[in-house]
C-alpha positions in Angstrom: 101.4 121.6 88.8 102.1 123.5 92.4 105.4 123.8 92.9 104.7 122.3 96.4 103.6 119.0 94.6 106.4 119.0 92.1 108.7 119.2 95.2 107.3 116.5 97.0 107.4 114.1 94.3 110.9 115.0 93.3 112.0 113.9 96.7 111.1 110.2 95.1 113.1 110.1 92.0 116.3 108.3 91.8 116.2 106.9 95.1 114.8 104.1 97.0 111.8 104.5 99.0 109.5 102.7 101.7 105.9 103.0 100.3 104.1 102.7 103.2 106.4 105.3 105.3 105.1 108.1 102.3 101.5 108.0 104.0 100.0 108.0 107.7 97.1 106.9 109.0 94.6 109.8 110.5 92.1 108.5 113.0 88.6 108.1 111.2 89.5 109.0 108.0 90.7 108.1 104.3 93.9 110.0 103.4 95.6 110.0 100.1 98.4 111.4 98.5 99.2 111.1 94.7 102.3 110.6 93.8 102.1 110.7 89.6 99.8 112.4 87.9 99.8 112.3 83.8 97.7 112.2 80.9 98.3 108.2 81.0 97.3 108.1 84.5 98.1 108.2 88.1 99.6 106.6 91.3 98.4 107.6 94.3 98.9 106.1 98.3 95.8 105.3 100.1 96.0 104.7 104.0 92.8 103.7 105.5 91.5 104.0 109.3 90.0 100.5 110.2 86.3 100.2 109.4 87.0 103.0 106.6 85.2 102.7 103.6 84.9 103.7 100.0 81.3 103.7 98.6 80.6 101.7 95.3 81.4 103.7 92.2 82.4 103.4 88.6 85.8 104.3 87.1 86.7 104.6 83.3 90.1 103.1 83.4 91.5 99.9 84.7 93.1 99.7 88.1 95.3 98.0 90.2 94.8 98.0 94.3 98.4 97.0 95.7 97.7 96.6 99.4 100.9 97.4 101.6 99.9 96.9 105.2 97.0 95.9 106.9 93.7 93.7 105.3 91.4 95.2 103.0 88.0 94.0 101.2 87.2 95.0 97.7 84.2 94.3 96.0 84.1 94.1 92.2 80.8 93.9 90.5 79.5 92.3 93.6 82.1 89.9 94.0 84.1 90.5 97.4 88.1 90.0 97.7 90.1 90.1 100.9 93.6 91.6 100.4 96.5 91.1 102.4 99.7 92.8 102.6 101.9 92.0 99.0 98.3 91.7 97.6 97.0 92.9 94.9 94.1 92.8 92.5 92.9 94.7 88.9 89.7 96.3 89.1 88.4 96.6 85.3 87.4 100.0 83.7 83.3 100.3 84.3 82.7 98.2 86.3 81.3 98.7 90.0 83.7 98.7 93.1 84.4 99.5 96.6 86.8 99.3 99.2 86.4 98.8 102.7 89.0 98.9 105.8 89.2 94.9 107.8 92.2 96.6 109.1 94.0 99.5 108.7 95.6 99.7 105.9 97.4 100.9 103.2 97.3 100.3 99.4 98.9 101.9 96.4 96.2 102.6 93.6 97.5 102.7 89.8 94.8 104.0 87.5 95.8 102.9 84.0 93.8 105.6 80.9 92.6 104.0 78.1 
């Protein structure tokens, strides 16, 4: 790990923190930052420009998508769900999705490892 990261995420333990204030939005663009990272899987904060998408794809873990701000649209297997804020959903491990900005927003991914 770069001690950079392990700074940044030590800044979050033992504390409370606002999610949403982690992450900003950049104009046009998809920006991430992961906040754990382990054999067992990862966390990571999404914050999407409106009409920002992410193309279909397959994953081999489960996942949740916990929207913070703003309306998304995930589409799982071809079934479409529109997330608010305090929203969330599972995608299942295999099978197709893809996220795409109604708003901008912001979501906190979890990515469970089998």
């Amino acid at each position: 790990m770069v001690a950079g990261k392990k700074a940044k995420t030590n800044e979050l333990v033992a504390q409370a923190v606002n999610l949403a204030q982690l992450i900003d939005y950049q104009p046009s663009s998809v920006v991430s930052r992961t906040l754990i990272d382990k054999k067992a899987g990862t966390v990571t904060l999404f914050a999407f420009d409106q009409g920002e998408r992410l193309s279909e794809h397959t994953a081999p873990y489960d996942a949740l998508v916990y929207v913070l701000e703003g309306e998304a649209e995930v589409v799982i297997s071809g079934k479409p769900v529109r997330l608010k804020a305090g929203e969330l959903t599972i995608m299942p491990a295999n099978e197709p999705h893809a996220l795409s900005a109604v708003s901008k927003f912001k979501m906190l991914l979890i990515m469970i490892k089998n």
